[in-house]
C-alpha positions in Angstrom: 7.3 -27.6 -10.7 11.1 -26.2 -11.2 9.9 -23.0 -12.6 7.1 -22.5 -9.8 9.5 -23.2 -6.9 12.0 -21.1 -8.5 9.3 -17.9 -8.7 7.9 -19.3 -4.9 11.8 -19.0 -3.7 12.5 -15.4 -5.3 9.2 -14.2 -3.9 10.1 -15.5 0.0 13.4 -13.5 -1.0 11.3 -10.2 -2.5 9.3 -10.4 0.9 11.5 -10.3 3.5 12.7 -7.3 1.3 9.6 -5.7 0.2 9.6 -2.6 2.3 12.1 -0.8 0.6 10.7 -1.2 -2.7 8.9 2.7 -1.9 12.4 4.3 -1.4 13.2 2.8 -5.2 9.8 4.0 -6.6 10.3 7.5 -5.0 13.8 7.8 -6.5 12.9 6.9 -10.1 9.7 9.2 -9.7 12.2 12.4 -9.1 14.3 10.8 -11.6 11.4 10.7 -14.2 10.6 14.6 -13.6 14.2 15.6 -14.5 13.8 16.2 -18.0 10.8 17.4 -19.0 8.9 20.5 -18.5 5.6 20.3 -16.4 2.3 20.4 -18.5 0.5 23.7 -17.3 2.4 23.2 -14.1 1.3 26.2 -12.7 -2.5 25.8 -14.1 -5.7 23.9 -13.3 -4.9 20.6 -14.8 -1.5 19.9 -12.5 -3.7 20.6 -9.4 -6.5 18.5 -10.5 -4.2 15.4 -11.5 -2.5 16.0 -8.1 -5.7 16.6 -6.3 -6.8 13.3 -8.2 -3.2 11.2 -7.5 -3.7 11.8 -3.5 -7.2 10.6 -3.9 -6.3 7.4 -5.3 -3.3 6.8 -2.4 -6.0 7.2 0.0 -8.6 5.1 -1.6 -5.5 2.5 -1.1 -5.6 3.4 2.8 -8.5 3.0 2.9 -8.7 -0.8 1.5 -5.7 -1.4 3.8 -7.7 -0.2 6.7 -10.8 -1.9 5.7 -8.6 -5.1 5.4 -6.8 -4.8 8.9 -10.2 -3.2 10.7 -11.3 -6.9 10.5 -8.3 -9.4 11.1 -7.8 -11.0 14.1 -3.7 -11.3 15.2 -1.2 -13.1 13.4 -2.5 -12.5 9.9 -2.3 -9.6 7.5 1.5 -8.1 9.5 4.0 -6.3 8.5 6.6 -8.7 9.1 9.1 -9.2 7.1 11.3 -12.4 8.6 8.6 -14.9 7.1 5.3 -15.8 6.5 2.8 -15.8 9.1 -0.8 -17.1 9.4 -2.4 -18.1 12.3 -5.6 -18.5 10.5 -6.9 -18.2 7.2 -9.0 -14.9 6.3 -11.9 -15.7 3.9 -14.4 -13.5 4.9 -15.1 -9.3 4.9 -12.5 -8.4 2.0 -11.1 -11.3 1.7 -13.8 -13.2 0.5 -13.8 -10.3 -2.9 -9.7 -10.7 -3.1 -7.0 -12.4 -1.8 -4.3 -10.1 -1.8 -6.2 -6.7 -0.1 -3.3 -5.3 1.3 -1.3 -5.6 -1.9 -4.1 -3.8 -3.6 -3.9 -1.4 -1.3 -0.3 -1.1 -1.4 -0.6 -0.7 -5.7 -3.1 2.0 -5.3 -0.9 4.1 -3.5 1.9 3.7 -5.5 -0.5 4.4 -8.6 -1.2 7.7 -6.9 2.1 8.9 -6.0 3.3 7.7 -9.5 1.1 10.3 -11.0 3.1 13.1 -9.3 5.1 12.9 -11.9 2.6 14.4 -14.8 3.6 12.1 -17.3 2.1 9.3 -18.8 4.5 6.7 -19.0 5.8 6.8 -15.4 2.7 4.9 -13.9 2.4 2.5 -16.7 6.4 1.6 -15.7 5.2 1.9 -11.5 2.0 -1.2 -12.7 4.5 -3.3 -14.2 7.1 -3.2 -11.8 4.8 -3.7 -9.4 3.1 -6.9 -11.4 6.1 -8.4 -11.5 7.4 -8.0 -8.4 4.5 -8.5 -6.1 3.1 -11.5 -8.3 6.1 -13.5 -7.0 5.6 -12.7 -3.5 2.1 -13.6 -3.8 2.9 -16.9 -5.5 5.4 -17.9 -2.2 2.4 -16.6 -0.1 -0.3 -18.7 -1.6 2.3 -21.8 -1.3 2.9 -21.2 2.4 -1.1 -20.9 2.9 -1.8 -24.0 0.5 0.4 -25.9 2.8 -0.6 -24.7 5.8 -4.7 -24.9 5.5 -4.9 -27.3 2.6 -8.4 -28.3 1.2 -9.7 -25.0 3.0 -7.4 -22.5 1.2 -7.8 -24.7 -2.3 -11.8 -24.1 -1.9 -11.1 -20.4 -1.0 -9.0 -19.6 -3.8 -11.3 -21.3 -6.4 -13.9 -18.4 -5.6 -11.8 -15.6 -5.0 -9.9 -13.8 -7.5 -6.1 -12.5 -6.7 -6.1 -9.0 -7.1 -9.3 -7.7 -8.7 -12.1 -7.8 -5.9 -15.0 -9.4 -7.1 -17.7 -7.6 -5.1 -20.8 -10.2 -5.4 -18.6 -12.4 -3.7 -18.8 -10.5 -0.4 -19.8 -12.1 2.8 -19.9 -10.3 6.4 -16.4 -10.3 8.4 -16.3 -12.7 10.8 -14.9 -10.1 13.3 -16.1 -6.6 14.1 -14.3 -3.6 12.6 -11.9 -1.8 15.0 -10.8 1.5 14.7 -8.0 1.4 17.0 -6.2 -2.0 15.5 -6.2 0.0 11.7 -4.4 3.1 14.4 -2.1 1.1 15.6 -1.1 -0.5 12.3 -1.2 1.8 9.9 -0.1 4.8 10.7 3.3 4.5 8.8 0.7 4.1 5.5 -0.6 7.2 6.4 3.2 8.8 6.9 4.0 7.6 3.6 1.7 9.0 2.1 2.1 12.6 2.9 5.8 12.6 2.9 6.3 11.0 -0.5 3.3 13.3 -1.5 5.4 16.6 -0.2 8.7 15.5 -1.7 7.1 15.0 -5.3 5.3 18.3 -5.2 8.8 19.9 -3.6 10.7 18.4 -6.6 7.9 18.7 -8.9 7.7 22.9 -8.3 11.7 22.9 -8.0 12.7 21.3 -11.7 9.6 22.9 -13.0 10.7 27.1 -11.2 14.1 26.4 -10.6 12.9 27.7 -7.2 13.0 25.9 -4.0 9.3 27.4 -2.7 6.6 25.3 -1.5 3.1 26.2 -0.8 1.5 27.0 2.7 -1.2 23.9 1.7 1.4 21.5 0.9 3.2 22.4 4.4 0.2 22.3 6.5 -0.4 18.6 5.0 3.0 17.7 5.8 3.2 19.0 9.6 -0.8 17.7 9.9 0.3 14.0 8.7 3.5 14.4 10.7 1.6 15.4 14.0 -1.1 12.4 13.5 2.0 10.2 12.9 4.0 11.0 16.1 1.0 11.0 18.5 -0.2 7.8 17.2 3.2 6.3 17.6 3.6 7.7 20.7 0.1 6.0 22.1 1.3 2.4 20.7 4.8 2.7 22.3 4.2 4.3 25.7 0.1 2.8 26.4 -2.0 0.5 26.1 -5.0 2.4 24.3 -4.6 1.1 20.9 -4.4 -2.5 22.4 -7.3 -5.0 21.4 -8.0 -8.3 21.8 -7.1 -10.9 19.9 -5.6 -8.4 17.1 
């Protein structure tokens, strides 16, 4: 019991901290392409792996969206203060995992890791991330085992952590809304194409000793920019992403 409320302690600390674990992945990314030259950087193969790396960030979106599309309010948040769970989630996603978002969040990483073109670098981004996520998972399952009891012991019994099992599924309790994933994850969204955009910049620069970047890699950036500003724009000055009981 020490060593478990030892882990359950660091992870409540990781938490309230976890939001500027990307900042630390993005700076030892750049650091990882310092030394070494680019395989075929200018070829087929670094647009395919590239091509291949967003898809996976998004498929992480998208399992973020698919997991907030069907929470009602006080569950699934950003915040960062303490845990918070108004109500146990057990159906839609969350009857396949119980950590969705963190998938998610792993996913994208993954992708953006692979930016790098090397082989090691994503191998170093799954085990930081094991590590440091399994502890904040641990202080989260300890806060819901307390909280909803019998209920969460029966739910975790048939749910794996972090590896959906599929024939598990069961309907969502709640419809899926478009405008509550809006409102809530746009900043995923931002993430993604900035980080995306600095790793290619950084990429092309150590590769050319050139600072150029390419017309498609602006247009993503000013597109994801736009998308980023008007939807923040709609949740700070209206009322349009508002629903219900989300």
């Amino acid at each position: 019991m020490g060593l478990q409320r030892e882990l359950t302690n660091t992870g409540n600390w990781l938490f309230r901290w976890r939001s500027f674990l990307p900042v630390t992945v993005v700076l030892c990314a750049v650091i990882a392409m310092l030394p070494i030259a680019q395989p075929t950087n200018d070829g087929l193969i670094a647009d395919t792996i590239e091509i291949v790396s967003l898809g996976i960030s998004f498929l992480g979106m998208l399992i973020r969206a698919m997991t907030v599309g069907h929470t009602p309010a006080g569950t699934s948040g950003r915040n960062t203060a303490g845990q918070v769970a108004e109500s146990l989630n057990t159906t839609g996603i969350y009857s396949t995992v119980r950590h969705p978002l963190y998938l998610g969040n792993f996913l994208i990483g993954l992708g953006l890791s692979c930016f790098t073109l090397t082989w090691w670098f994503p191998l170093m981004y799954t085990l930081a991330f094991w590590l440091y996520y399994e502890r904040i998972m641990l202080a989260e399952e300890a806060f819901l085992r307390s909280k909803f009891g019998e209920q969460f012991i029966e739910w975790i019994q048939k749910t794996p952590a972090f590896i959906p099992r599929w024939k598990n599924y069961t309907p969502p309790s709640l419809k899926f809304s478009i405008r509550n994933v809006l409102r809530r994850e746009y900043n995923t969204l931002l993430q993604i194409v900035v980080v995306g955009f600095l790793l290619e910049f950084f990429g092309d620069w150590f590769d050319t000793k050139r600072l150029s970047v390419s017309i498609p890699w602006c247009i993503f950036l000013l597109s994801g920019t736009f998308v980023w500003a008007f939807l923040r724009t709609l949740k700070r000055n209206s009322s349009v992403l508002e629903v219900d009981g989300r």
